[in-house]
Residue, then its C-alpha position, 0 to 999 in steps of 0.5 A: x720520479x715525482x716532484x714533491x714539495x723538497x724534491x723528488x721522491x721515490x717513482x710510485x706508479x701513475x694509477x697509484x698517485x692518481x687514486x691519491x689525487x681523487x682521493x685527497x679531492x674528496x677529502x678536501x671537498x668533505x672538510x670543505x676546505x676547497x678554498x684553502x690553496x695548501x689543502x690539496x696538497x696537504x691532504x695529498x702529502x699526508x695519505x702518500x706518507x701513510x696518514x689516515x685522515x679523519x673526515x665525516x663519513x656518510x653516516x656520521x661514523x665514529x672517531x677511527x683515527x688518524x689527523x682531524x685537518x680544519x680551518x684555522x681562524x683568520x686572526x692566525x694567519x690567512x690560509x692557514x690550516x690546524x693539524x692535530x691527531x683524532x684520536x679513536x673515540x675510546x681515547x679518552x672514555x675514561x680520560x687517562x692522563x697516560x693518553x693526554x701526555x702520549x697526546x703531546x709527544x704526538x704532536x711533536x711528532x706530527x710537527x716535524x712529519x708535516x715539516x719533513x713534507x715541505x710544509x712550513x708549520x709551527x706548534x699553536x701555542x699549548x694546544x695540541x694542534x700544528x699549524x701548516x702555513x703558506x709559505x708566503x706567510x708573515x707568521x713565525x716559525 
């Protein structure tokens, strides 16, 4: 079994994981957030639970879905990370308040997956953005 950040999870096999793990580096690497100390395993946690994760693609592609991961600003909390869904490009062409509110309730979703992770995360005021934080962290939950 492999240890995960609340325990131990069902056995995956070891190639398996470790095309996670390259795979999870060069996401982080993309996003340029190699010097945030949570990203990796953030980035890792979120591809072994099933997520997409949206990153710039070699030619600047469309939007396809999944969590956008950034930097959060410093006045947040240091080494924190914003987590929002990005939605396919054609979400909001033409805007549709249907989406916008689906928006929402995925947010809450996204809150409580990123905690089912082990991760400590809260949502970031109205936005439809959560942010995971380290756990040495002085920021409220």
């Amino acid at each position: 079994m492999l240890p995960t950040h609340n325990g131990p999870a069902t056995a995956v096999p070891d190639h398996t994981d470790e095309i996670l793990c390259r795979q999870a580096r060069h996401i982080v690497t993309s996003l340029d957030l190699h010097d945030v100390e949570l990203a990796p395993g953030l980035v890792h946690a979120l591809l072994r639970a099933g997520f997409g994760i949206q990153a710039d693609t070699p030619t600047g592609g469309a939007l396809t879905g999944g969590v956008e991961i950034r930097s959060c600003p410093e006045h947040y909390g240091p080494g924190s990370l914003l987590v929002s869904w990005a939605p396919h490009e054609a979400a909001y062409t033409p805007l549709d308040p249907r989406v916008t509110h689906v928006e929402g309730l995925m947010t809450c979703a996204l809150l409580d997956t990123v905690r089912a992770l082990g991760f400590r995360a809260k949502r970031l005021g109205a936005s439809h953005s959560v942010q995971v934080q380290p756990w040495g962290s002085r920021a409220s939950d």
